[in-house]
Backbone bond lengths (Angstrom), bond angles and torsions (degrees), N, CA, C in turn:
res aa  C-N    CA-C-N  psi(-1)  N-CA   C-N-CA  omega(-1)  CA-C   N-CA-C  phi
1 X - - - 1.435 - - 1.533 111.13 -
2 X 1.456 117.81 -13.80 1.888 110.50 176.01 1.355 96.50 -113.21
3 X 0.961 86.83 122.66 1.555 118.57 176.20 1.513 128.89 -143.73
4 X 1.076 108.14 115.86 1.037 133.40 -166.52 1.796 123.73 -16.72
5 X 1.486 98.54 -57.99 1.317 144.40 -149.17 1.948 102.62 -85.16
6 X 1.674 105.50 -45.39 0.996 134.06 163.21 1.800 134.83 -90.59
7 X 1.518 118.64 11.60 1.305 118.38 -151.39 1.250 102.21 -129.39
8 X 1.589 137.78 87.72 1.851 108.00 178.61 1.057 106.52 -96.33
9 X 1.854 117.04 164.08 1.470 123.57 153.11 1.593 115.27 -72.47
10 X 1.049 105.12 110.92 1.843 101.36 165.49 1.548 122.97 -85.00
11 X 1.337 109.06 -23.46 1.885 106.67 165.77 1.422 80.88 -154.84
12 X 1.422 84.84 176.92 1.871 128.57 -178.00 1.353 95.79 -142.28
13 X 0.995 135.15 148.39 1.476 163.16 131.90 1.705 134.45 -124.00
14 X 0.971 88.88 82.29 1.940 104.04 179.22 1.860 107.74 -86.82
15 X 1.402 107.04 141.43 1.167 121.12 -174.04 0.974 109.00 -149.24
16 X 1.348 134.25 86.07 1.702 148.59 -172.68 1.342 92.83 61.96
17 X 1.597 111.73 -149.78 1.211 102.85 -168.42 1.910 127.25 -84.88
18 X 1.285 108.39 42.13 1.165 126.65 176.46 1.750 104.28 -104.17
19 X 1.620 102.44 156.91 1.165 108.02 155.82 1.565 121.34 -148.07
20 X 1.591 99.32 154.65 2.090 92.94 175.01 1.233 98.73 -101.42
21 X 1.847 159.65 144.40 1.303 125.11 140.90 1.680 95.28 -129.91
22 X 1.915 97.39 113.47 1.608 86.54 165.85 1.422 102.57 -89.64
23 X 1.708 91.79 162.15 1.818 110.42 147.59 1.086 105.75 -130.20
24 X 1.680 97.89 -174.01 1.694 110.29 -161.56 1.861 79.04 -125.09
25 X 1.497 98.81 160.95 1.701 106.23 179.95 1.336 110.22 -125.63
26 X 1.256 128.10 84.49 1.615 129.68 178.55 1.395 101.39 -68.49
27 X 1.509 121.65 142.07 1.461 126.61 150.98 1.552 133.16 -150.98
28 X 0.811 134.21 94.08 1.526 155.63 -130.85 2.366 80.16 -76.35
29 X 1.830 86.09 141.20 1.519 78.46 -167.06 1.768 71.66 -140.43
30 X 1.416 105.38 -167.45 1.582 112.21 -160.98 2.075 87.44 -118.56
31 X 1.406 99.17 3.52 1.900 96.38 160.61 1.251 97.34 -124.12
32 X 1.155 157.38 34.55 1.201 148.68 -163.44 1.279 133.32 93.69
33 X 1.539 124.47 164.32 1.386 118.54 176.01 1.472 132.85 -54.46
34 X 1.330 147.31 148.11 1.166 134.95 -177.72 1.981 89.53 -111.24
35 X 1.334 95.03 142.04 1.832 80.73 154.48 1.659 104.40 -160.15
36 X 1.264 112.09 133.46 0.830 134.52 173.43 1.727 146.49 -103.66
37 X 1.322 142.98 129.16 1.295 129.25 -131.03 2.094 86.86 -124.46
38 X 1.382 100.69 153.21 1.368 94.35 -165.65 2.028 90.74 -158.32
39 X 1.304 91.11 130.28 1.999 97.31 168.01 1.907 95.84 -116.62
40 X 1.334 99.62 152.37 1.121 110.77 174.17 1.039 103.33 -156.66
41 X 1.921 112.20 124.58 1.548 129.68 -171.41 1.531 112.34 -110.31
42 X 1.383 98.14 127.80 1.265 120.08 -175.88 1.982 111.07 -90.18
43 X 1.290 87.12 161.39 1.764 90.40 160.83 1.361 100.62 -164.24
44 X 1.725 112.56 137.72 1.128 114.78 -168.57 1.764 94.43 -100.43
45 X 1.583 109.24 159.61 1.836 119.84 168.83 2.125 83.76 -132.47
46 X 1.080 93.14 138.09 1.250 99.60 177.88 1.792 140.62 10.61
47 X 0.967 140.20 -42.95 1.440 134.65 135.26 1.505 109.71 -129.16
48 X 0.898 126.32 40.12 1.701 122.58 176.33 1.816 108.00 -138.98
49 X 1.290 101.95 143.77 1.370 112.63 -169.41 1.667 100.60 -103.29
50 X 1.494 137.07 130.37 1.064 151.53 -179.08 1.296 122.14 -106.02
51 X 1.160 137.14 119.45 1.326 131.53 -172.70 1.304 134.34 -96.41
52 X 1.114 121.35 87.70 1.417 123.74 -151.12 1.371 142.32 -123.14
53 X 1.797 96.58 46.57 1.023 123.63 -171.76 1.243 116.50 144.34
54 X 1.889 123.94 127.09 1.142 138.49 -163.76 1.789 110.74 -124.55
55 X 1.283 125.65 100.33 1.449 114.48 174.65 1.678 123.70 -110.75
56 X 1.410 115.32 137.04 1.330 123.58 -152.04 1.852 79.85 -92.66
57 X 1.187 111.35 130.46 1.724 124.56 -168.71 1.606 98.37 -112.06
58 X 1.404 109.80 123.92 2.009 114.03 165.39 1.142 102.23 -150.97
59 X 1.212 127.23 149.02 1.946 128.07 153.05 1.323 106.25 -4.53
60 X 0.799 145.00 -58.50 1.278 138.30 170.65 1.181 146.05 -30.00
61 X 1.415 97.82 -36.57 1.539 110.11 -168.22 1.749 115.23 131.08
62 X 1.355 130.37 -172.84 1.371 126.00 -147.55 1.813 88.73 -126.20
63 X 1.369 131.49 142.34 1.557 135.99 -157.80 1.878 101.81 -134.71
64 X 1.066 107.51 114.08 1.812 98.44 176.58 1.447 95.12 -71.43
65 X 1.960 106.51 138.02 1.157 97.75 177.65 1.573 87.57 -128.32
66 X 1.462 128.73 34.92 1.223 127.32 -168.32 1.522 114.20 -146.97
């Protein structure tokens, strides 16, 4: 489902060596668009960014998808 081609960042928010970055997931279907909302938390160790945790975002509420 992340793909490149289909996936934007709509914000970043970094706070020391933390990070938030959602995107949104457009995908063109043969009933309509799907789109989907996604945060993914970072943590930095000296120059490298770690990814450490992915949540699938709806009205609902926030889903570990990681």
């Amino acid at each position: 489902m992340h793909e490149v081609d289909s996936e934007v960042i709509v914000s970043v928010e970094q706070q020391g060596g933390n990070a938030l970055v959602r995107t949104r997931h457009t995908k063109k279907r043969t009933k309509g668009e799907f789109v989907a909302d996604f945060e993914y938390r970072l943590s930095r160790e000296s120059s490298r960014w770690y990814l450490e945790g992915v949540l699938y975002v709806d009205g609902n509420g926030k889903y570990e998808g990681l």
